[in-house]
Each structure stands twice: as C-alpha cells, then as structure tokens.
C-alpha positions in Angstrom: 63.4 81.9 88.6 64.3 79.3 91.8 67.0 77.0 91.3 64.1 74.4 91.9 62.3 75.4 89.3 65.0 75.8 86.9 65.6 72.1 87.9 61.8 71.3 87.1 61.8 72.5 84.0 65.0 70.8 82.9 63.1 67.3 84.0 60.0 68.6 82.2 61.3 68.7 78.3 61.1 65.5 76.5 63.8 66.5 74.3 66.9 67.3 77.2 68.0 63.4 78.0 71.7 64.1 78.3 71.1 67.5 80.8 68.7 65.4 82.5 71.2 62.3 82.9 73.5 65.1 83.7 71.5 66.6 86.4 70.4 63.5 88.4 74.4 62.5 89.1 75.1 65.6 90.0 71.7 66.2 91.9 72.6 62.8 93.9 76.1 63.8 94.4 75.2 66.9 95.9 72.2 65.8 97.6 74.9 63.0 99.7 77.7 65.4 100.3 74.7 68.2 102.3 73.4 64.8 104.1 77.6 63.8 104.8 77.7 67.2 106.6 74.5 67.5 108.2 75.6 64.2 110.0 79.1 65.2 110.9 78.0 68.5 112.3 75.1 66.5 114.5 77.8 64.3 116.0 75.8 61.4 113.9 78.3 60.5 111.0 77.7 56.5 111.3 74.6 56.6 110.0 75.9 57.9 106.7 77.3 54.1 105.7 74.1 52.9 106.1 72.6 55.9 103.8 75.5 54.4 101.2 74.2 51.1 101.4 70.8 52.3 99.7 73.0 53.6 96.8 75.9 51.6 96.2 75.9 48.1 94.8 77.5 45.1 96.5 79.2 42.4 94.9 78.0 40.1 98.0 74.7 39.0 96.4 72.5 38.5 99.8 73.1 42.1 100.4 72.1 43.2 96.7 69.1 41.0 96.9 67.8 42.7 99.8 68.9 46.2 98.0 67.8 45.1 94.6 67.2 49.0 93.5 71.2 49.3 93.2 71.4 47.5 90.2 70.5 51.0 88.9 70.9 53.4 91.9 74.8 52.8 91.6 75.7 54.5 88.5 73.9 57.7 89.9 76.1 57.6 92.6 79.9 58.9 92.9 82.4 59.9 95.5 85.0 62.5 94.6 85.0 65.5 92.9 87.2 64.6 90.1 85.1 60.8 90.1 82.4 62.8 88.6 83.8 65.0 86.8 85.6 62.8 84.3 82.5 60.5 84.2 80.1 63.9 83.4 82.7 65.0 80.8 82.8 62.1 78.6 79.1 61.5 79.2 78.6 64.8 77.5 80.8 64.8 74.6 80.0 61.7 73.7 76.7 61.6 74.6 75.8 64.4 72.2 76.7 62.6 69.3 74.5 59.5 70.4 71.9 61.3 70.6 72.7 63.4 67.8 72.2 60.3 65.6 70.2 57.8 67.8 67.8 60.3 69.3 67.1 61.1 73.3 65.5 57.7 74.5 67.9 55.3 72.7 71.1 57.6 74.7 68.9 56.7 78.0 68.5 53.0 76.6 72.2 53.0 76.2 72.5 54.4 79.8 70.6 52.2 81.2 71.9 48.9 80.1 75.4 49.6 80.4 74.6 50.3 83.7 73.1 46.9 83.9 75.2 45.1 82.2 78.2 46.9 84.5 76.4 45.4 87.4 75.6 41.6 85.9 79.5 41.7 85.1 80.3 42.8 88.3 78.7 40.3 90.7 79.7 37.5 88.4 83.1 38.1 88.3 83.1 38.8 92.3 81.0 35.7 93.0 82.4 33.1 90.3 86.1 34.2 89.4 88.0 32.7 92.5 90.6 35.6 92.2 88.2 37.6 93.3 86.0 35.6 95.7 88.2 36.8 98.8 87.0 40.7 98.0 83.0 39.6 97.7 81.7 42.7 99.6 83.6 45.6 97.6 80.7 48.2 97.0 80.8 49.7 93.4 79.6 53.2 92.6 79.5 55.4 89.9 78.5 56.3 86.2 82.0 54.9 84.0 79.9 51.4 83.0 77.0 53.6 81.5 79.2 56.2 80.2 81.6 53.6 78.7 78.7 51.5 76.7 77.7 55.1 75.5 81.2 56.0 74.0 81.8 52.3 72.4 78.4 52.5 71.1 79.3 55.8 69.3 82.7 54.6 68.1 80.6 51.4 66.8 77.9 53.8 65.1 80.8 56.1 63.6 84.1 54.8 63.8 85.5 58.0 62.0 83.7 60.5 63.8 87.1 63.0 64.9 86.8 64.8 68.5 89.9 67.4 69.3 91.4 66.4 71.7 93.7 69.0 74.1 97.3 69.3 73.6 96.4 65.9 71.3 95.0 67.6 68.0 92.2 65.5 66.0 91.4 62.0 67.1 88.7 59.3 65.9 86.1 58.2 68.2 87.2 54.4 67.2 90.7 55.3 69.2 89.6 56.7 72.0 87.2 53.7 72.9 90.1 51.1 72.2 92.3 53.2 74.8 89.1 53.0 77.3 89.1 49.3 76.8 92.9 48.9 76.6 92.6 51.0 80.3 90.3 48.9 81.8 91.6 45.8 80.9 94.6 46.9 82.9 93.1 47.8 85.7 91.6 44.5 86.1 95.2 44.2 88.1 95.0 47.2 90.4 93.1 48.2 93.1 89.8 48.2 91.2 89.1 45.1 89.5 85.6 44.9 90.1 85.2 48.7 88.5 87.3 48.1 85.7 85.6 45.1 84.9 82.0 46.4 85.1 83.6 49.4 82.3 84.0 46.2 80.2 80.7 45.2 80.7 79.4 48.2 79.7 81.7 48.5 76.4 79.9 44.8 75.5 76.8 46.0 75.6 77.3 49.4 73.7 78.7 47.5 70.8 76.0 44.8 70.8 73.2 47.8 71.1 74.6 48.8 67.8 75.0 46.2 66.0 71.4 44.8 66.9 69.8 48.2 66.4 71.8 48.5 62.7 69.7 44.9 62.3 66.8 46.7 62.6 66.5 45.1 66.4 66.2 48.0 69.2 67.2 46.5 72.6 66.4 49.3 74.6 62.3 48.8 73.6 62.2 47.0 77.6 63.7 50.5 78.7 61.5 52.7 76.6 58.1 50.7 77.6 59.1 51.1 81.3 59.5 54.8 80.6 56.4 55.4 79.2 54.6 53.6 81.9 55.3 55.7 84.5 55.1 58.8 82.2 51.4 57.8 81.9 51.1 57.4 85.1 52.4 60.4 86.2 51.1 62.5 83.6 47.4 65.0 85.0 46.4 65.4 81.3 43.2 63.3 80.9 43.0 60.5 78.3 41.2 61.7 74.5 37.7 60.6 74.2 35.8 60.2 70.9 32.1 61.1 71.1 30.9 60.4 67.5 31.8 57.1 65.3 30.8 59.1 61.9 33.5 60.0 59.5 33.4 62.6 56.6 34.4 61.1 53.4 37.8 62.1 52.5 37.8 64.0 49.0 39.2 62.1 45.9 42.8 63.8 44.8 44.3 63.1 41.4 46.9 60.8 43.5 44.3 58.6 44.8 41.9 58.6 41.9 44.9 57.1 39.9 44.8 53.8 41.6 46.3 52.2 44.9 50.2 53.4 46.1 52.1 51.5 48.1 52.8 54.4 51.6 56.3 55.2 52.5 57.4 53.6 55.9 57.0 56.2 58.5 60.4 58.4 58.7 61.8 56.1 56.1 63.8 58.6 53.7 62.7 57.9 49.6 65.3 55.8 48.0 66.2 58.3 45.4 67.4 60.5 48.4 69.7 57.5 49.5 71.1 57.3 46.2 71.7 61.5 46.1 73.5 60.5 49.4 75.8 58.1 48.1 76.7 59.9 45.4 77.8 62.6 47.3 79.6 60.1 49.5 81.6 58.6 46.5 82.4 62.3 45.7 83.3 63.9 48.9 83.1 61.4 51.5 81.3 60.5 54.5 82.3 64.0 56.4 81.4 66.5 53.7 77.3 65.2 54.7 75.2 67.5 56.8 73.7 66.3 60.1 70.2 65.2 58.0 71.8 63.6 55.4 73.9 61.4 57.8 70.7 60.7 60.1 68.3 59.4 57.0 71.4 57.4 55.9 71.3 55.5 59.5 67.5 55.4 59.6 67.3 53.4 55.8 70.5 51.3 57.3 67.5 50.1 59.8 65.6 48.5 57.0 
C-alpha cells in the first residue's frame, strides 16, 4: 500500500483523532521543509517568507485580518525538528488519556480552542500590554497552546492520573501541568513572551473546558457542528429516504403491558452501577477501577 493511501485511510476512520492531529503537523511540517528546498535549489528562496505568511499568525492585527485563516493554521505549523517533536510527544501521551475518557471529538474540541484561545491571548497581549507593543509584528507558530489546554484539561479531569516519567519515576498529571504553567510564566521574560503567553492561554481554556463540561455544558458543541458540516458536505453517500408512512404495531411485552417506565437517559449508566462504583472506590480507591468503570463514573458526573 502507497504511503498516500496509507495517509487516506488514517484521515478516513472516525475513531483515529489523535493520529490524525498527529499526521496533519507533521504532514505540514514536511510538506514546508520539501517547498524550503525546492526554492533554494531554484535560486527562488524569497518567496518562502511569503509562503510563511499564509501559516503563521501575526501579532500585528491588519496583517492577521487580511490572513484571518492563521488563527488556526498556526498551531499546525512548526520550525525545527526538536519544536515538533516535544509538541507531538506530549500531544500523544496526554492526548490518549483525553480521549481515553472524553472521547475523539471533545480531544479535537480541546485542540481547537486552545489553539484559539493561544491566538486571542496572543494579539492582546502584543496589541494592549505596552511591554510588548514595540515587538507587534512577531509571528507565532506552532502546536504548545493546543497541546497545553489538552494536558491542563487532563490534569483538571484526573488530577491523580500517574505517568512514568524517565530517569524521574511516577509522577501525577496534576504536577506536570503546574511545572508547564510555572515554565511559561517564566518565559514571559525571555525571548518568547508572546509564545509563552499564548501556552497560558491555552492552559485557561483546558481548565475552563472541564469544568464547564463536568457542569454538564460542552464548549466544544461550536467545534463539533462545524465538523459535521463539512463532513456532510463532503460525504458521496446519498441522504435515507422513506417511501412508506405505515408502521407495524410493535408487540405488547410483559415490560410494557405493566404500565408506563420512565427510559434511561441515553449512555447514562443505571444508578445502582454508580453505587457498585463507589463502593469499590471507598474499598480500593479510585485506581483499582477499570477503564469502563472510570468512564460511566464521568458520564453520570455530567448529570
């Protein structure tokens, strides 16, 4: 099989969010270093600036206004090998436990607005904070403000969670996103404010998603309805139609001959399942439940 197709079929599977986040950065990384060499070896390297300029996002807000698509674009975008590598890494581990618990289209959700909420945080600070006025310009590129929303929002969801670390031993999740904040808030003061600031926007919003969402109020629905509009639209397989109105009667079962019962909310776990949960939580502890028990515990935290 073509590495083309192989590629296809990834994109093709409804249930392969994180390989497909995965793929596009690195799909765009590669795609820009082939075009970086095609114009150096043609003798035509200043066009590749411009080619950037469709990509990155600038903090000077004519310039994103007339480039309005890098609100997004940006954190698909890197420069450096080890720039998307580190970025990649931590949006796998931690991405598989998002979506783990949270499911395929809430991780993209998460992706999405941390990305955006990166990019509001970025061109406000660059274009209100008169620290950083003199630098309006700076371009800003890469995945850390999506990856970071995706790792506080996991810390948020399951504080306790514990990831070995290398040469570190066991570590919970909770740490690790404090040291990601704690990091960016330092390098507010070096040579990347606008970056490191953006990685703070993104932390916001993965602890707000959470919090909402354990409300019962999903903030990535705006996300998900844009998704599956241009899924319809870019799906051949032709709507159902219905060509008869009649109905068979449905057969009378002890059940329903017994009088009216209220219906279970739809994926809503029964309640004496929650309290054979609980128990075993008072008894072993959070840790000691399998990867069901711990996802119909979330799902009856929604309601």
């Amino acid at each position: 099989m073509s590495i083309v197709q192989d590629i296809r079929t990834a994109f093709s599977r409804r249930d392969n969010a994180l390989m497909q986040l995965i793929m596009l950065n690195v799909l765009v990384f590669a795609g820009l270093i082939v075009l970086r060499a095609v114009l150096t070896i043609s003798s035509a390297s200043g066009y590749y600036p411009t080619v950037m300029r469709q990509f990155e996002l600038s903090s000077a807000l004519p310039m994103m206004l007339r480039h309005p698509w890098t609100l997004l674009t940006y954190a698909f975008t890197h420069e450096g090998f080890f720039h998307i590598l580190f970025n990649m890494l931590n949006l796998y581990w931690f991405g598989q436990l998002v979506r783990e618990y949270l499911g395929d289209r809430r991780l993209v959700s998460l992706y999405v607005l941390g990305a955006l909420a990166g990019a509001a945080i970025f061109l406000l600070s660059y274009n209100l904070v008169p620290a950083f006025q003199p630098a309006v310009g700076t371009p800003m590129v890469g995945a850390s403000a999506a990856v970071t929303a995706i790792i506080v929002a996991g810390a948020t969801l399951l504080p306790d969670y514990t990831f070995m670390l290398i040469l570190i031993g066991p570590v919970k999740i909770k740490w690790i996103a404090a040291v990601v904040v704690l990091i960016s808030l330092a390098g507010v003061n070096g040579g990347n404010p606008g970056g490191e600031i953006a990685h703070l926007g993104g932390a916001l919003l993965g602890f707000v998603f959470i919090k909402q969402l354990q409300a019962g109020r999903d903030l990535g629905r705006p996300v998900q309805a844009v998704g599956n509009f241009f899924s319809r639209l870019t799906s051949s397989q032709p709507a159902m139609r219905v060509s008869s109105t009649s109905r068979r009667p449905e057969p009378v079962t002890a059940a329903s001959a017994s009088g009216p019962r209220k219906p279970a909310a739809p994926g809503q776990p029964l309640q004496d399942e929650i309290d054979t949960i609980l128990d075993k939580i008072s008894r072993s502890g959070y840790e000691s439940l399998s990867k069901e028990e711990k996802q119909k515990l979330f799902r009856a935290s929604q309601h």
